[in-house]
Kinemage of the C-alpha trace (Angstrom):
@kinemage 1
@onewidth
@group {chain A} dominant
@subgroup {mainchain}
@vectorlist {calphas} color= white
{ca unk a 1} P -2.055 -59.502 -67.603
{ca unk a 2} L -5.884 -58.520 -66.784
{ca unk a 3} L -6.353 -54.892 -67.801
{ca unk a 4} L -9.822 -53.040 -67.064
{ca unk a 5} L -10.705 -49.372 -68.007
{ca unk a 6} L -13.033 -47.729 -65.649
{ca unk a 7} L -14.050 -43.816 -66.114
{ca unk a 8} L -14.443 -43.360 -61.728
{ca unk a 9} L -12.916 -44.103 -59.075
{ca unk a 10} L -14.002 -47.739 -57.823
{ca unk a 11} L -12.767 -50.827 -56.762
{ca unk a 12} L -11.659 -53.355 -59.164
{ca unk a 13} L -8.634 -54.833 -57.192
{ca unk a 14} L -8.860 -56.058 -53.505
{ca unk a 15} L -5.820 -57.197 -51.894
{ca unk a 16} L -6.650 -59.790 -48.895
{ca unk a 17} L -4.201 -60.510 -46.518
{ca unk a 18} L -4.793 -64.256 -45.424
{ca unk a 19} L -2.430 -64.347 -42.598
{ca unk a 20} L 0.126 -62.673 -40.215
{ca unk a 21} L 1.848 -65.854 -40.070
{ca unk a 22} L 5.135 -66.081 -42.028
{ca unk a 23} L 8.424 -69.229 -41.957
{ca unk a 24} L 10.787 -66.691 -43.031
{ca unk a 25} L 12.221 -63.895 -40.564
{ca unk a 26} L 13.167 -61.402 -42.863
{ca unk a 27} L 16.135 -58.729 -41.470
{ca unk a 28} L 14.060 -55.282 -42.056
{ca unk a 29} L 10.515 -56.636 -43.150
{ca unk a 30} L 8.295 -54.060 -43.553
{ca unk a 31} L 5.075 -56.129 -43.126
{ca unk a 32} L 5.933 -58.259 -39.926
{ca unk a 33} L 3.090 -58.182 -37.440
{ca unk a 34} L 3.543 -58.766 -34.155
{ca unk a 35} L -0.138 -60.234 -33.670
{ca unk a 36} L -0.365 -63.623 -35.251
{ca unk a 37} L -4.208 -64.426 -36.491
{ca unk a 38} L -6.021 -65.466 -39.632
{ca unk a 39} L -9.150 -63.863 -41.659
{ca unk a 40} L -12.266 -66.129 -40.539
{ca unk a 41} L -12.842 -68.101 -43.530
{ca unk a 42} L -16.275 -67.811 -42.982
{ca unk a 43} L -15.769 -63.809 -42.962
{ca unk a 44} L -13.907 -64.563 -46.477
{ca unk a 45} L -16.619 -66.143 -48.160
{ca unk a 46} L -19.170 -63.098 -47.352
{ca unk a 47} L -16.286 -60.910 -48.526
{ca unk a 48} L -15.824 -62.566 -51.730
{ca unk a 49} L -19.190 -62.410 -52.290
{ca unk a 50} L -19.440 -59.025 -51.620
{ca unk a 51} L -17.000 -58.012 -53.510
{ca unk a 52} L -18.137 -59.604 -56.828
{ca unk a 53} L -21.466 -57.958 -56.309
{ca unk a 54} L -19.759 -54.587 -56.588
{ca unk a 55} L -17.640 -55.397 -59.125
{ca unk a 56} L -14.677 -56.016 -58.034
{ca unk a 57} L -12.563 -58.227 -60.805
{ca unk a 58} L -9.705 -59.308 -58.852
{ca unk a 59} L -8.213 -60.556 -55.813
{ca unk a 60} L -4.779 -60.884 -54.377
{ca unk a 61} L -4.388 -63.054 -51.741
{ca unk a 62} L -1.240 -62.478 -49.614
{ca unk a 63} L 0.226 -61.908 -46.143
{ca unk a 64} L 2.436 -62.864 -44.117
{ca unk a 65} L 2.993 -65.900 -45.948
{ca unk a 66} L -0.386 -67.111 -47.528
{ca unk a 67} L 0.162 -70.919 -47.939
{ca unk a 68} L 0.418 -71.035 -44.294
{ca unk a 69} L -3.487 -69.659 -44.641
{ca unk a 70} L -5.041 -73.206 -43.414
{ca unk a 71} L -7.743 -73.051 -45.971
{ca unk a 72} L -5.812 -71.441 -48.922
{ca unk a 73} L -7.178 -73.887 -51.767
{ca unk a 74} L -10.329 -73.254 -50.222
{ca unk a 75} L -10.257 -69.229 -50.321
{ca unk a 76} L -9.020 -69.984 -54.105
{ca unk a 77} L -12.066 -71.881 -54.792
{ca unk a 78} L -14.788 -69.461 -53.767
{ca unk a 79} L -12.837 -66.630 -55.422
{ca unk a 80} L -12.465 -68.923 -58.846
{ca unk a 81} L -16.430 -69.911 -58.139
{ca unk a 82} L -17.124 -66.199 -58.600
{ca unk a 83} L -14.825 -65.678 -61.454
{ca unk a 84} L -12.033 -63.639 -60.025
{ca unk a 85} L -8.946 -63.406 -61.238
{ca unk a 86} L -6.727 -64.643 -58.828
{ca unk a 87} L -2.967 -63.723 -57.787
{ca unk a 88} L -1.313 -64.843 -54.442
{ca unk a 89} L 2.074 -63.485 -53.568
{ca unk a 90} L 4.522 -66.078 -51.531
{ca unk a 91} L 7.793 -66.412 -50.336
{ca unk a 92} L 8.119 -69.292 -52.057
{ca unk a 93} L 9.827 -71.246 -48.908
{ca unk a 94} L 7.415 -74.235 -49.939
{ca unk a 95} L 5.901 -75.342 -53.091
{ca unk a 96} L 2.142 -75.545 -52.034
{ca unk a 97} L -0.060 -77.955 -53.954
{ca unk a 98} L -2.966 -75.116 -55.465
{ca unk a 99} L -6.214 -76.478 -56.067
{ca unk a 100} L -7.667 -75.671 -57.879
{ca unk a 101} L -4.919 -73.063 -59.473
{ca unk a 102} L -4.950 -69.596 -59.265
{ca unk a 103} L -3.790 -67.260 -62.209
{ca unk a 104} L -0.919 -66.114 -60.845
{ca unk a 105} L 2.131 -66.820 -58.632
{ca unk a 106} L 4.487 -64.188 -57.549
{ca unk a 107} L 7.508 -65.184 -55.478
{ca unk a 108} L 8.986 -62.256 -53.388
{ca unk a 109} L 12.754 -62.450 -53.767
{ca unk a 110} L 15.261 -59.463 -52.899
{ca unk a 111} L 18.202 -59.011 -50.504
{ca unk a 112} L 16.461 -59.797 -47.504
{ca unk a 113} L 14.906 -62.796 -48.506
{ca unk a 114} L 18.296 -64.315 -49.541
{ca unk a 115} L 19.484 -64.047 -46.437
{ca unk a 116} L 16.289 -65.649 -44.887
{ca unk a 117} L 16.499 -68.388 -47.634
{ca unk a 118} L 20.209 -69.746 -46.291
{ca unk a 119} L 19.387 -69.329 -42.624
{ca unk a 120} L 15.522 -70.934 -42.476
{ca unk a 121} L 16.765 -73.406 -45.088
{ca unk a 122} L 20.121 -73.594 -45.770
{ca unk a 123} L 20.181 -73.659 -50.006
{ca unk a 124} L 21.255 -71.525 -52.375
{ca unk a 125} L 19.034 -68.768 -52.361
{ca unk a 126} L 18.374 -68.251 -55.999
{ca unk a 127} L 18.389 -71.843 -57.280
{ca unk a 128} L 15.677 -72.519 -54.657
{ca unk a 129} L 13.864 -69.744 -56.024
{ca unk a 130} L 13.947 -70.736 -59.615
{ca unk a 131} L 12.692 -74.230 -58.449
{ca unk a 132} L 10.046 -73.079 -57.075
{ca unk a 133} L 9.263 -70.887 -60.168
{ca unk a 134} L 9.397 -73.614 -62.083
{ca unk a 135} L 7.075 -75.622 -60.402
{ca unk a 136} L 4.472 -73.489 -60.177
{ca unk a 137} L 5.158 -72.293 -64.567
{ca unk a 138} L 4.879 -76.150 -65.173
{ca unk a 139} L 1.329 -76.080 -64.157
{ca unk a 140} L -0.007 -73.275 -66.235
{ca unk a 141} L 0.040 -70.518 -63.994
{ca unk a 142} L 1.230 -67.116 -64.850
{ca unk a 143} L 5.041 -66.472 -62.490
{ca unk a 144} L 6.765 -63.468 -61.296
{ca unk a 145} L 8.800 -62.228 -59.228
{ca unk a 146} L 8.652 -59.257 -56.316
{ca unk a 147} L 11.464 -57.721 -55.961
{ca unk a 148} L 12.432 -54.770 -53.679
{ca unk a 149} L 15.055 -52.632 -55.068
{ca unk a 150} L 18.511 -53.017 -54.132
{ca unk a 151} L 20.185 -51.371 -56.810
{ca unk a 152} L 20.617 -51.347 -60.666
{ca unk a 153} L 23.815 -53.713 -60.523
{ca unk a 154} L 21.934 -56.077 -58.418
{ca unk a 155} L 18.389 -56.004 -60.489
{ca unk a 156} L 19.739 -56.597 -63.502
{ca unk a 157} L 21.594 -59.984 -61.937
{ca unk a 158} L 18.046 -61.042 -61.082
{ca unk a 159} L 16.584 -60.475 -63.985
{ca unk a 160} L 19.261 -62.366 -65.844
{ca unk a 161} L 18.714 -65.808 -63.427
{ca unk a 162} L 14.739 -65.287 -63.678
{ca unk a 163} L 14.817 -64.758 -67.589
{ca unk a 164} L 11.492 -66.907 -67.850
{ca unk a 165} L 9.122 -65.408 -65.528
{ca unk a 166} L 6.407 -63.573 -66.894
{ca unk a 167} L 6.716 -60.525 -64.634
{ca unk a 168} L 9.106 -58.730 -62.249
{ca unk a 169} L 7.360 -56.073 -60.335
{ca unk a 170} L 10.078 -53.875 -58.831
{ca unk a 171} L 9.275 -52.515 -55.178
{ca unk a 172} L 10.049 -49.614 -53.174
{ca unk a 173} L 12.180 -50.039 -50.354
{ca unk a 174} L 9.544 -49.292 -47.179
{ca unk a 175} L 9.969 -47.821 -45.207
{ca unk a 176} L 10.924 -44.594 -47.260
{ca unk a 177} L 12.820 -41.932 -44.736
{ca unk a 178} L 13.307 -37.960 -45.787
{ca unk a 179} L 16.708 -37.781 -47.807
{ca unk a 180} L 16.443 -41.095 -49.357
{ca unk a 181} L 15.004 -40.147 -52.431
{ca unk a 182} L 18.290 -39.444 -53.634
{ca unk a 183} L 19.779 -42.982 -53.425
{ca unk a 184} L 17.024 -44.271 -55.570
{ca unk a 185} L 17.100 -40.767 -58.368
{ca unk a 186} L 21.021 -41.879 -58.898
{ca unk a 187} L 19.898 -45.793 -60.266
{ca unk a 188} L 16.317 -44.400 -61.369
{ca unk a 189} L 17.626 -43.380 -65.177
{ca unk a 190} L 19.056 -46.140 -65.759
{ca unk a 191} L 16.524 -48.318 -64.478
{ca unk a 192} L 13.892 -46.172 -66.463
{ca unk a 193} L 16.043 -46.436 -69.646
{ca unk a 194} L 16.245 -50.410 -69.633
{ca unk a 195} L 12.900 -51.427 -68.346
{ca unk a 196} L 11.629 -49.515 -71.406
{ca unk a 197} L 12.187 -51.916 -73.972
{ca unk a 198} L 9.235 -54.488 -71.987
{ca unk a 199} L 6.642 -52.573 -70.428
{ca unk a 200} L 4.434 -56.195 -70.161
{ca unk a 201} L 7.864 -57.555 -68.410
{ca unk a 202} L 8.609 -54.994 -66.076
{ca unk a 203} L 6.028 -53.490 -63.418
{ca unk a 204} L 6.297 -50.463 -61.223
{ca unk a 205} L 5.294 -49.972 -57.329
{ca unk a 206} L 3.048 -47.283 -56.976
{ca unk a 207} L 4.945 -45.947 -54.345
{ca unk a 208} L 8.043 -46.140 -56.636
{ca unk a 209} L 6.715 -44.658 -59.092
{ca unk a 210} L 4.942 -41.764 -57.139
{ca unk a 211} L 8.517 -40.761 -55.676
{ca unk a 212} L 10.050 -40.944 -58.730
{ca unk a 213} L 7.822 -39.505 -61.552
{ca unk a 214} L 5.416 -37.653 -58.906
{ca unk a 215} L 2.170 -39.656 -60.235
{ca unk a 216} L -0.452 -40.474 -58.231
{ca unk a 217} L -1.133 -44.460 -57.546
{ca unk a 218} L -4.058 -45.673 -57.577
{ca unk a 219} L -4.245 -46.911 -53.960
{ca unk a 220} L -8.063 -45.624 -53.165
{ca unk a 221} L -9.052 -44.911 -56.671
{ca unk a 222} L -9.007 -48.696 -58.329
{ca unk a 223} L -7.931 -50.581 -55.489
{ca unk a 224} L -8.046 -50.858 -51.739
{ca unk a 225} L -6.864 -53.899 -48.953
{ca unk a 226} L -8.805 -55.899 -45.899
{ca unk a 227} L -6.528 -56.966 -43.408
{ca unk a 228} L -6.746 -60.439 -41.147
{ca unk a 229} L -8.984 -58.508 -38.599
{ca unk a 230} L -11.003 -57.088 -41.607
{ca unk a 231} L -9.833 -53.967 -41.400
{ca unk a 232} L -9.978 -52.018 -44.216
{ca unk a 233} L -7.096 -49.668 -45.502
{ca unk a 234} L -6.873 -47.656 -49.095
{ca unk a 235} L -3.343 -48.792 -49.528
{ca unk a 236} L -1.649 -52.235 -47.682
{ca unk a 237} L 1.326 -50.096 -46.621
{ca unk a 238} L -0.616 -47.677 -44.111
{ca unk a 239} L -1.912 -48.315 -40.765
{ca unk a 240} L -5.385 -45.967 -41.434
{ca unk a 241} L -8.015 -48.160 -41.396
{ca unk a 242} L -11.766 -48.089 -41.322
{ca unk a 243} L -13.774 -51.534 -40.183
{ca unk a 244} L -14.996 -53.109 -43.306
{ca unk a 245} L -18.864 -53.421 -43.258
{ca unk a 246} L -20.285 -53.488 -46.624
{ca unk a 247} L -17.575 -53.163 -49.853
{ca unk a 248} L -19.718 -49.768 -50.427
{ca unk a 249} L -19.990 -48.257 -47.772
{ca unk a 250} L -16.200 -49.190 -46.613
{ca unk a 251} L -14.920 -47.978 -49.803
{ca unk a 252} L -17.044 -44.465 -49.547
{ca unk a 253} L -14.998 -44.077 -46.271
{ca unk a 254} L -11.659 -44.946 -47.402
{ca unk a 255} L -11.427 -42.157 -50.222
{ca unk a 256} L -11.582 -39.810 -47.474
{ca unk a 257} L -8.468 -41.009 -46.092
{ca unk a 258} L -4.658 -39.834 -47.408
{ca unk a 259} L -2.450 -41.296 -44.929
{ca unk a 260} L 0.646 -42.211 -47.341
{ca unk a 261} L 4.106 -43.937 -46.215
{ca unk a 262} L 6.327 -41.542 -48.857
{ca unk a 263} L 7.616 -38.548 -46.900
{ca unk a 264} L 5.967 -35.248 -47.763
């Protein structure tokens, strides 16, 4: 896992969604857009290239579904070029040829993407899953898995099956209504309690963590998104945006903002 200290707020992650498109139709997705459309690739390469000149160490590429992105090897190419470290996050529905590779694969599995997994393509859910896991672990690349919490029962049955991925980030449910909280407190012990033993294992959603512990993410203080219409937002789960223009002058604008999907 890439770690970098910085003493100010600035941008060290970007997260870059590719593509609206998705081949799943998750029940409940919180990220379904009803406009289908694509970043300009041409747009992406002066992005990329802004973004290194700032700084900025990594990039995740994501989406909708990213392999779907018509020039996705490309867009991994002039990020590698610039030495980024690359992450893409997928459904996994198809194992996409990367090349060249980036650093790391995570597959988003939970719930709702079983059920999309044995209606788009009629396997069993989590054995499709660990293939594609495994093909992507066989060629060097770092694997996790993104998974939305269901409950404690439930997480600890996928992180029996996925024993050998690197990583299991654990994800808020979003969106997050007033009186919810309480669901999540009565698993959020025990989840604290076993997770504890693996800190490299075991990663937190900000927005988990922010409802649970009360500490701030750092949405708009290390990291910030671009959208397909390069539209810039401090955190990929809010709609407040600013037009991205130069990675300076679009991040001066975006600490100004607090929009935040938790309730207050």
């Amino acid at each position: 896992m890439m770690r970098v200290r910085f003493d100010e707020p600035r941008p060290l992650t970007c997260h870059i969604l590719l593509t609206t498109a998705c081949n799943y139709d998750c029940d409940g997705c919180f990220y379904r857009k009803d406009e289908l459309g694509d970043i300009p690739f041409d747009r992406l390469v002066s992005l990329l290239e802004d973004l290194v000149s700032e700084g900025v160490k990594s990039v995740a590429f994501g989406g909708g579904e990213p392999t779907l992105y018509p020039r996705i090897n490309e867009a991994i190419h002039e990020a590698k070029v610039r030495d980024f470290y690359v992450a893409v996050t997928t459904n996994g529905a198809v194992k996409h040829d990367f090349d060249p590779l980036p650093d790391r694969v995570h597959v988003s599995y939970s719930a709702m993407h079983r059920e999309a997994i044995r209606r788009s393509l009629g396997v069993i859910p989590f054995r499709h899953v660990l293939d594609t896991l495994s093909h992507y672990r066989e060629q060097g690349i770092t694997v996790g898995i993104n998974y939305i919490y269901h409950s404690f029962r439930h997480f600890k049955l996928i992180d029996m099956l996925c024993w050998e991925v690197d990583n299991i980030t654990i994800l808020l449910k979003k969106p997050v209504r007033a009186g919810e909280k309480g669901h999540v407190v009565h698993y959020w012990k025990q989840l604290e309690e076993y997770i504890a033993a693996d800190r490299e294992r075991y990663w937190l959603d900000a927005c988990l963590v922010k409802l649970m512990r009360g500490t701030p993410c750092k949405q708009g203080i290390s990291s910030f998104s671009i959208d397909q219409n390069l539209v810039a937002h401090r955190c990929s789960n809010t709609e407040a945006g600013v037009p991205y223009t130069t990675v300076k002058e679009t991040w001066q604008q975006l600490t100004g903002i607090s929009d935040c999907i938790l309730p207050q």
